[in-house]
C-alpha positions, 0 to 999 in steps of 0.5 A: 206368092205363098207357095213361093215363099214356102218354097224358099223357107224349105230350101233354106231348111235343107241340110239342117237335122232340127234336133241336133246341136251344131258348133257354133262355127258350123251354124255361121256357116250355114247361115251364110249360106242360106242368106240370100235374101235382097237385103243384108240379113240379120244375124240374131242368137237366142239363150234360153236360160236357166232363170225365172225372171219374175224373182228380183234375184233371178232378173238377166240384164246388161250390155254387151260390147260386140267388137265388129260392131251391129252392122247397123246405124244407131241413132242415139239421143243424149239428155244433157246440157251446158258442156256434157251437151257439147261433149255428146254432140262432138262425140257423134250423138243424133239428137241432144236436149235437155226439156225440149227433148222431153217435150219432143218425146212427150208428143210422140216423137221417138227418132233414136236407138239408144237413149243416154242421159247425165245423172243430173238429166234424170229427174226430167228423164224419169217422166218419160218412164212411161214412153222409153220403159215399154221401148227398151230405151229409159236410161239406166246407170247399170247398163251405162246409159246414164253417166257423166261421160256423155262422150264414152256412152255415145260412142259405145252405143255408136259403136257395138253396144247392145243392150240385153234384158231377159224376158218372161220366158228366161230368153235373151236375145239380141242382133250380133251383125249381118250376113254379109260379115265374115265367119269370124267377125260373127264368131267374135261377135256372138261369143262377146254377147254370150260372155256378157250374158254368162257374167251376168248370171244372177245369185238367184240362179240354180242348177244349169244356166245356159239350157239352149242356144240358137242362131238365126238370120232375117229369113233363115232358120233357126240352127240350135247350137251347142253352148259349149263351143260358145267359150273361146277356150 
């Protein structure tokens, strides 16, 4: 089994010069092509950035709207009540409570992607810190997740808002769709994530911002990419 998985990883491998920086339409493509696991694989991109995220002035965070959407279901939960609780449900969220949403997250049940919550919501919500921080799924006004337009947050997330925060090692990364879109879809969608992450180069941020870029799928390789072909212009 072992041998044969080598051998698949190998031959998506074939044709790719590890040490070269492909165009961003030309690492899609190969991409695609490599993509022929049994499932519909995810296209993930990687932006090593210039930054040290231990440095408050230095922190990469926000939300990309991607305009072909993930390709994936996201189940969102609302922290609302009264109309704000009837506005998130007519606008397509999974789950909506108010404390016995938070009793539900406090035993451990956690069946959401995306978490949203209205202002007045947080006092309850901020007891879960400790729950939804590690996740990725706390609330958060600058991401647009805690907001009185419950309605816009759920169809956001709903639709292809991804969230983005830097790591230890000055990485963002995010899923921006499946194999199974087309070129330009992808094209579309990993320019809007990598637009989102350039508007939010932080003040405390010197010399080169983007350093590296590279695209992958589930079980393909990763395709380095020159970050100057990531500009539409």
């Amino acid at each position: 089994m072992a041998t044969k998985l080598a051998k698949r990883v190998a031959k998506t491998r074939e044709g790719i010069d590890r040490n070269k920086q492909y165009t961003l339409a030309e690492a899609i493509a190969m991409l695609k092509e490599r993509a022929v696991a049994k499932f519909d694989e995810t296209i993930e991109v990687a932006m090593n950035l210039g930054v040290d995220p231990r440095h408050a002035d230095q922190m990469v965070r926000g939300v990309a709207n991607l305009p072909n959407g993930t390709g994936r279901e996201v189940r969102v939960a609302v922290f609302a009540k009264g109309d704000k609780a009837d506005e998130a449900k007519a606008a397509g969220a999974d789950i909506v409570g108010a404390e016995d949403l938070v009793e539900t997250v406090q035993k451990g049940e956690i069946n959401f992607d995306r978490c949203v919550a209205t202002p007045d919501m947080m006092p309850l919500v901020g007891r879960l810190g400790k729950i939804l921080g590690p996740r990725g799924l706390m609330p958060n006004p600058k991401v647009g997740t805690v907001t009185p337009d419950v309605a816009a947050a759920v169809k956001a997330s709903k639709g292809g808002a991804v969230e983005f925060r830097v790591e230890k090692a000055g990485i963002v990364h995010a899923g921006v769709g499946k194999a199974s879109f087309d070129a330009q879809a992808i094209e579309e969608n990993v320019r809007a994530f990598a637009d989102a992450v350039i508007k939010a180069k932080p003040s405390g941020a010197k010399g080169n911002y983007v350093q590296r870029v590279a695209l992958t799928s589930t079980m393909g390789p990763g395709i380095k990419i020159d970050p100057s072909t990531l500009s539409a212009a």
